[in-house]
N, C-alpha and C positions, 0 to 999 in steps of 0.2 A: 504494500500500500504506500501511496505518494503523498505526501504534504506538502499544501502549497501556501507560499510565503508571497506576497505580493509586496512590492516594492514602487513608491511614490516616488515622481519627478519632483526635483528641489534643487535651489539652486545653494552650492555651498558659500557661506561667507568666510569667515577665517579662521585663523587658529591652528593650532596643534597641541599633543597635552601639556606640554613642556614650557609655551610660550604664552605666558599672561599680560602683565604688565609688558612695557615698550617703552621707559622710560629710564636714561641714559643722562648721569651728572657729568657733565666736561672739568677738565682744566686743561689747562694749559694757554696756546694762543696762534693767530697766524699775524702776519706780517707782509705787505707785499705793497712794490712799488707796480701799477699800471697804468699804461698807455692805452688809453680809449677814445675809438673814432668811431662815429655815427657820420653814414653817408646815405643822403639823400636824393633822387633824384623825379623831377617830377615833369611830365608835358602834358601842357594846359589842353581842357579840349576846345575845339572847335568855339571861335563867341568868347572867350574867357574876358571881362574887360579889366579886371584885378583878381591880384594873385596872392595870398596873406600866409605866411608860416609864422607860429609861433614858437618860441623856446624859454624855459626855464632854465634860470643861470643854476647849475651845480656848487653849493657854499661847500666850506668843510663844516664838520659838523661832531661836536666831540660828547660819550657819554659814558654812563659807568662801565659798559663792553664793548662798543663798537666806536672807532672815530677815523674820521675822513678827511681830510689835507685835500684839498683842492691848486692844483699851479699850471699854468704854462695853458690855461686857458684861448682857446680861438674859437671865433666862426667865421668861416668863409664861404663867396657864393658866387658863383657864374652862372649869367652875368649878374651885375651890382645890380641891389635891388636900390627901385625905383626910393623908397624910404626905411628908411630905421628908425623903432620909436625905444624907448624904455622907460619902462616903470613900475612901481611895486603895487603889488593887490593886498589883499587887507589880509591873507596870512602870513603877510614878509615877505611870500615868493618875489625875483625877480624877472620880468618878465622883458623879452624882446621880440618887438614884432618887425618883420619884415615885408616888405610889399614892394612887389612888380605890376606897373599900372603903365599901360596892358604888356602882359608875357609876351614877347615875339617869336622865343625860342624854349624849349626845354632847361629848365631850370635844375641846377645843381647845388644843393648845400653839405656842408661840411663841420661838424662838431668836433673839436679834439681838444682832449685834457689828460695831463697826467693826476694818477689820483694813488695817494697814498694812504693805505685803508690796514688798520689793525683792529685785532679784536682779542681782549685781554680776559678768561675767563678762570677769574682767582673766585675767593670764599662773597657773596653780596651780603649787607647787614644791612636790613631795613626793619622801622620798628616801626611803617606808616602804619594807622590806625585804621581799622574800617568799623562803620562808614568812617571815609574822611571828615576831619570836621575843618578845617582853614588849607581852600582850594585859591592861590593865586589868581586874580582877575584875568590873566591873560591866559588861564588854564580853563575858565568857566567856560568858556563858549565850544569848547570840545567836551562836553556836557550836553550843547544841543542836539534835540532830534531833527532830523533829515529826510525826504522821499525814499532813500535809499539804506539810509540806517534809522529805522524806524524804533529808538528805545522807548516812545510812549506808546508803543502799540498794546496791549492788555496783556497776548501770548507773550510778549520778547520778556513783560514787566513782570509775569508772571514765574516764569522759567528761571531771569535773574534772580528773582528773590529766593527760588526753590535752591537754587544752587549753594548761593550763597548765605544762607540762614543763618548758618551758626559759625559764622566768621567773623573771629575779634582783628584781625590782620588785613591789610589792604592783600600782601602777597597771598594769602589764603583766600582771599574772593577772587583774585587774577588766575589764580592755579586753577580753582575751581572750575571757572568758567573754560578756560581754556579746553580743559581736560576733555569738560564735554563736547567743545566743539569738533578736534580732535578724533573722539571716538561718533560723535554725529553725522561729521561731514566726509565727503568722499569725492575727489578730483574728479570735473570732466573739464575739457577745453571748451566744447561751446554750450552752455547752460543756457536756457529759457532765457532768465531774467537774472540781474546783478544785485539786487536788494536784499536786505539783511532778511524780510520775511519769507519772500520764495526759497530762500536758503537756508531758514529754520525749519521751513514745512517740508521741504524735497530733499533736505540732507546733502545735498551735494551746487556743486559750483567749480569757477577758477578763485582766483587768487583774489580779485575783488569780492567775490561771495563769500569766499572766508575771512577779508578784511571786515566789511561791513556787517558781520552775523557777531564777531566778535564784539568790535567795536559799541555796535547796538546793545550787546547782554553786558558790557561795561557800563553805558553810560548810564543805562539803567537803572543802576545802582549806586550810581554817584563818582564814579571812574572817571576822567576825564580819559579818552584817546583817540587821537586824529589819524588821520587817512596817510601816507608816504607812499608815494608813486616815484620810479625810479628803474633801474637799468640791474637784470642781474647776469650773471656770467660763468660761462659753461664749465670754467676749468673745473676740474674734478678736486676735490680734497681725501683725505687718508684721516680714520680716526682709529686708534689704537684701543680694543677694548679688551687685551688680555690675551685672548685666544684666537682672535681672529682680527680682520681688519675692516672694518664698517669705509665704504667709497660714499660719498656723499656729493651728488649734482644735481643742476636747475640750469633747466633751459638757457640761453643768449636772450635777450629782449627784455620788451617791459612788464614791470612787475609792480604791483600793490601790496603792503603791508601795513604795520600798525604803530605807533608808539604808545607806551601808556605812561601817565603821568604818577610818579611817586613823590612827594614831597621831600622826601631826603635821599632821594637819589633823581632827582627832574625826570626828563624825556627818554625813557627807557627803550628801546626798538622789542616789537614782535614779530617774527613772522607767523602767523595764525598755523599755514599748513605744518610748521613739523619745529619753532625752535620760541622760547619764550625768553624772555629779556636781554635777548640778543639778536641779530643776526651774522651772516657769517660775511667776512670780508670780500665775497664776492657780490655785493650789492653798490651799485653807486646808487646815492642818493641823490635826490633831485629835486621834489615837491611834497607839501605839506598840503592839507586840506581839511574840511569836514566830513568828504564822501570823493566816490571819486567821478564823480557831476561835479566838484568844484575844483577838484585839481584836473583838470581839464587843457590846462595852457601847453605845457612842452607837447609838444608835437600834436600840437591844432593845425588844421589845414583849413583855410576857409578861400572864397572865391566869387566873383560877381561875375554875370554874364549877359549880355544880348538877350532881350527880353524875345522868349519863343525857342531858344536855342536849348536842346538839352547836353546830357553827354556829362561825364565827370572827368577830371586830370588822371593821368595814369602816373599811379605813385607807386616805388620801391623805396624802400630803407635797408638799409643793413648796418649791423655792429659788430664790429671787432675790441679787441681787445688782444695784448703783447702783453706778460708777465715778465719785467725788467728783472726782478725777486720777487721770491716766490718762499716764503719760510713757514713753513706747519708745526707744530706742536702741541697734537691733541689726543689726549686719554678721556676714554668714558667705561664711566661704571656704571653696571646694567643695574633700575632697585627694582624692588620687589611692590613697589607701590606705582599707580600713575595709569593712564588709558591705555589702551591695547593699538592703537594707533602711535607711531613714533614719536616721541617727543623729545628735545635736547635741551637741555639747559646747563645753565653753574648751578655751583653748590647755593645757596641761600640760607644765611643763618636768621632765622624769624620762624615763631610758632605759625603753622601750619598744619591741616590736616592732613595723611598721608590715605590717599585713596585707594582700597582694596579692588580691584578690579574681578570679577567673577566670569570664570574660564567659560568658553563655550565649551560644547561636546566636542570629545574626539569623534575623526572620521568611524565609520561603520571598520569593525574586523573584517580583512582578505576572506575570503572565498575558496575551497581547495580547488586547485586545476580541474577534480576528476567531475566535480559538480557546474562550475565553469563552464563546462564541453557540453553541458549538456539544458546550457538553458537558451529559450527563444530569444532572437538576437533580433527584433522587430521594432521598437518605438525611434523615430528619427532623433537623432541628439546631439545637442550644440551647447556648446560650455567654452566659457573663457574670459581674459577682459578684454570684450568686444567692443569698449566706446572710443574712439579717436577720432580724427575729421580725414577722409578719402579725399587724393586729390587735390591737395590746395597746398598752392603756393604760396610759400610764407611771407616771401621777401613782400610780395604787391596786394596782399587782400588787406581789407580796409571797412571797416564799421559801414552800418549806411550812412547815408548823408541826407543832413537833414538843413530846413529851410525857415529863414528868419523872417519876422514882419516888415526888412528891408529890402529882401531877396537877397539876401548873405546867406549862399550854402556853407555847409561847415561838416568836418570830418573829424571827428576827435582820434587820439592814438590807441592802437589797436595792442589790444592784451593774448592773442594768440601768438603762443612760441612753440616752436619746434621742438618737443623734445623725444630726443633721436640721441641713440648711441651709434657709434663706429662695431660695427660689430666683425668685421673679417681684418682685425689688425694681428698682422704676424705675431706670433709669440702668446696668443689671450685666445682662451672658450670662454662663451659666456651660455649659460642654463638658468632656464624658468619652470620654475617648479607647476604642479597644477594637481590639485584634490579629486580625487571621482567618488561621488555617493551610491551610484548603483556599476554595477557589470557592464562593460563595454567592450563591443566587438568596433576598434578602431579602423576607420575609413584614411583621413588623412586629419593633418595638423596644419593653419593656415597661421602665418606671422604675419603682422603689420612692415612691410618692408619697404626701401627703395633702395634704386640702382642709381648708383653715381657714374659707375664704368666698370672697368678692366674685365678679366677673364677667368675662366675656372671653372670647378662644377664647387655644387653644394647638398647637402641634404641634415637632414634630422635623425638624432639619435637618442632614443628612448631609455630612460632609468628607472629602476628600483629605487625608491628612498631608503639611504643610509644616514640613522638620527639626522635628521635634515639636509643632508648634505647628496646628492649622485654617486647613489650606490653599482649594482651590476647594470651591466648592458642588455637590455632584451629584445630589442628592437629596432632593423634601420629602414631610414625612408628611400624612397627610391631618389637616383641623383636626378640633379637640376642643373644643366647646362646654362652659364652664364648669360652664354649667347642667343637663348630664347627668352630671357625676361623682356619684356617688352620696356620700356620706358615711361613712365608718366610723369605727370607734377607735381604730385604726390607721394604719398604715401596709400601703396594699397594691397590689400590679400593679397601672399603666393602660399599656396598648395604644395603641402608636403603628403605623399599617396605612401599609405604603408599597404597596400592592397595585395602585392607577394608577399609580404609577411605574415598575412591571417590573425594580427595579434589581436586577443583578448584578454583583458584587463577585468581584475577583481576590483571592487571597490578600496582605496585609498589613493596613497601620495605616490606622485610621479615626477620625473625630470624630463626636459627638453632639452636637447643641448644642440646648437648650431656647430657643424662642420664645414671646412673646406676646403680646397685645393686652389693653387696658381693665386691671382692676384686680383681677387672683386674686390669692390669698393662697393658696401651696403652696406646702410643703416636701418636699425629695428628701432621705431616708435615704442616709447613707453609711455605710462602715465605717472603721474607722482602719487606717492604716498603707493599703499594695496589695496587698488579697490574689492581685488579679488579671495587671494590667496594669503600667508601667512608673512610676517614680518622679515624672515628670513629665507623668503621664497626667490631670490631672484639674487643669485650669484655670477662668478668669474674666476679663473684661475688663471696664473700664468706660467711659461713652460719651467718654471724653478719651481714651480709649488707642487707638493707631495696630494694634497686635500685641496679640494675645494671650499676654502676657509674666508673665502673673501667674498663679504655681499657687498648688495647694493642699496640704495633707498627706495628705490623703484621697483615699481612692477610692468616689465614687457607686454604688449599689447598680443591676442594669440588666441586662436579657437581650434575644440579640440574637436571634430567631430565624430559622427560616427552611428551605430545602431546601439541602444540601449534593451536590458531584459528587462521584460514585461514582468515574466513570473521567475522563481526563484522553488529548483525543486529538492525536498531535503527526502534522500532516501532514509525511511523508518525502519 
């Protein structure tokens, strides 16, 4: 006699038994002298009769962990714009506008600065009190509510206060709040809408969603923190946590963050997604605000035209950045408190509560082979983290454009960045882990990729989990000739066919690992943070390393597909 076991589709969210908390105390510091150029270039369309960019001047900016040196400052433009104005707006930014009245040619601008950016992270003492009770006047107004950071709305006023209840410490209501936003929210690149409420109710967002959702359950409570919009930068950093080595990267481009304000330590930087009263010295700063509707000026685009004429300017940007030095010196200790989302800080001496965070379930127990062979391999099955934007060129997409009571169109600066690893660099494997909740009989495996050039084959190579790390080999995909990838402007699905392999998989952890031969140039799209898989789900080695001991912060973009079992039969 047969018993049948029937088995629900579900989609897994994270975890493993071993990995609770994800929060990591630094010290130490980086250090680095950089050369940063922003180039623009833009042709007017058709009818243009003015042509407006603006820019915010870059100050240095110095605080209890992060400060910035500003020198050797330029803008330049071919050809000379018709006008240059400056002046300051009412949160100190400086702003410059420039204007081509009428553009006759394609227009070319140029930003370039060296920027000396360190980040110091010793023991913090703060004994600010919460509530605050004596908030500097010029700290009040980053207290106000916003369209965008809605802290009087009933939900955000609500939630603040839940969080924060039983908090004698200002850093004890900052923690708080954080933590949950952390473990609430979850990276997409292009989200609905930017407001702190569609971002509390949907959980998810970019880098302005998680500015303003913070920000909102701050002010809420009496917190003052404004908006920092700014520039951040791909180089990769090294953090030393004992037994392995945590890689830590963020896109090229523009980027929104947070400060909050402390009275005995001033203007403290956040960045919401992954690091609190700091950020790391790949950020240049640039603009303060309320929201980021008001920090709006560095890289505005606006434009007048021949009344009846349509058509927009065709705009690219691109940013680089040269590390003249480059010095790291960072250890983190993993605690046993804090969100199951990543979080970095320093040490902080101030009472505090320490947050127990409550494990999810382990994956379901393996399956024997011999029962495996013998179950219906029928429901269609698609798993993975399948959100990223297909297709789109970074350098030239651009917000819509929208129109004033003067007929001033206007372009604000666009918060979509690339993030993309190099992933067929000599000497480096990189493996993406991935959870299965039921039996699967795998079809193929699809990565988010693009082709830059050169030659080779490539294909996919399947693992066992070894305590987290790419245990045995069980499986490989069939290769992939360099020279049939097609080309796009994007980023999009290539198909990895394990279909001569016949593999079927028990329910748990698995590895991905990219191979290859001769000399491709491709990149595999990530997203930040894990929206999918477990904290330590997305590794690299390199040809010196014995284990695959080296993660990343990221989770690779990847679908697994395949036929799913329906029934599950346990001989009696």
């Amino acid at each position: 006699m047969k018993k049948i076991l029937a088995f629900c589709i579900s989609l897994l969210l994270v975890t493993t038994v071993s990995a609770f908390a994800e929060n990591y105390l630094l010290n130490g510091g980086q250090e680095s002298e950089i050369k940063y150029q922003l180039e623009q270039t833009l042709e007017p369309a058709a009818g243009t009769r003015k042509l407006i960019l603006n820019y915010v001047v870059p100050t240095s900016f110095t605080s209890s962990t992060y400060n910035q040196r500003i020198t050797n400052l330029n803008f330049s433009f071919n050809p000379q714009p018709t006008e240059r104005k400056e002046r300051n707006d009412t949160r100190g930014n400086k702003v410059i506008e420039v204007v081509w009245k009428p553009p006759l040619r394609p227009v070319s601008a140029t930003v370039s600065l060296t920027a000396k950016n360190s980040v110091r992270l010793d023991s913090l003492n703060t004994n600010a009190p919460f509530p605050l009770t004596a908030i500097p006047s010029d700290a009040q107004i980053y207290l106000k509510a916003t369209k965008q950071v809605s802290s009087n709305d009933p939900r955000i006023r609500a939630k603040a206060k839940e969080l924060t209840a039983f908090s004698k410490t200002e850093f004890d209501a900052v923690q708080k709040i954080l933590t949950w936003v952390v473990d609430h929210m979850h990276y997409v690149l292009t989200p609905t809408s930017y407001d702190s409420l569609y971002s509390f109710e949907s959980g998810k967002g970019n880098c302005q969603n998680y500015s303003h959702l913070t920000a909102a359950l701050m002010r809420a409570v009496g917190i003052p923190a404004r908006i920092v919009n700014g520039v951040t930068l791909k180089e990769p950093y090294d953090i030393n946590t004992g037994n392995s080595i945590m890689t830590m990267k963020i896109a090229q481009g523009r980027h929104s963050w947070i400060e909050v304000f402390f009275p005995d330590l001033g203007w403290t930087p956040f960045d919401p997604q992954i690091t609190e009263l700091f950020v790391s010295n790949r950020f240049i700063r640039i603009e303060v605000g309320l929201d980021n509707d008001e920090t709006e000026n560095d890289g505005l685009l606006k434009w007048t035209r021949v009344k009846g004429q349509e058509g927009r300017p065709r705009f690219e940007e691109n940013i680089a950045a040269a590390f003249v030095s480059d010095k790291i010196s960072l250890r983190g200790t993993k605690m046993k408190y804090g969100p199951r989302g990543m979080l970095l800080s320093p040490r902080v001496e101030a009472d505090f509560t320490k947050i127990n965070v409550i494990p999810l379930p382990p994956p379901p127990p393996p399956i024997p082979e011999v029962k495996l062979n013998k179950l219906r391999y029928v429901e269609p099955y698609v798993f993975g983290n399948l959100e990223f934007p297909e297709n789109i060129n970074f350098l030239s997409v651009r917000g819509p454009a929208t129109e004033d009571d003067e007929g001033t169109m206007k372009i604000k600066k666009n918060f979509l960045v690339e993030t993309a690893e190099y992933v067929t660099t000599m000497g480096k494997q990189y493996a993406q882990t991935f959870i299965l909740k039921k039996p699967l009989k795998l079809m193929k495996v699809g990565l988010a990729l693009h082709k830059f050039g050169g030659d080779g084959q490539m294909w996919l190579e399947l693992y066992k989990d070894n305590n987290g790390m790419p245990g045995e080999l069980i499986a490989t995909s069939d290769m992939i000739d360099i020279s049939t990838m097609k080309y796009s402007v994007g980023y999009a699905w290539k198909d990895f066919f394990f279909n001569k392999s016949k593999t079927i998989l028990s329910p748990g952890r698995y590895w991905m690992a990219l191979g290859f031969t001769g000399s491709p140039i491709i990149n595999w799209f990530y997203s930040y943070g894990k929206p999918v898989g477990p904290q330590d789900g997305t590794r690299y080695k390199t040809m010196f390393d014995t284990t695959w001991s080296r993660s990343l912060s990221f989770e690779f973009n990847y679908k697994v597909v395949g036929r799913a079992a329906k029934y599950v039969y346990v001989n009696e």
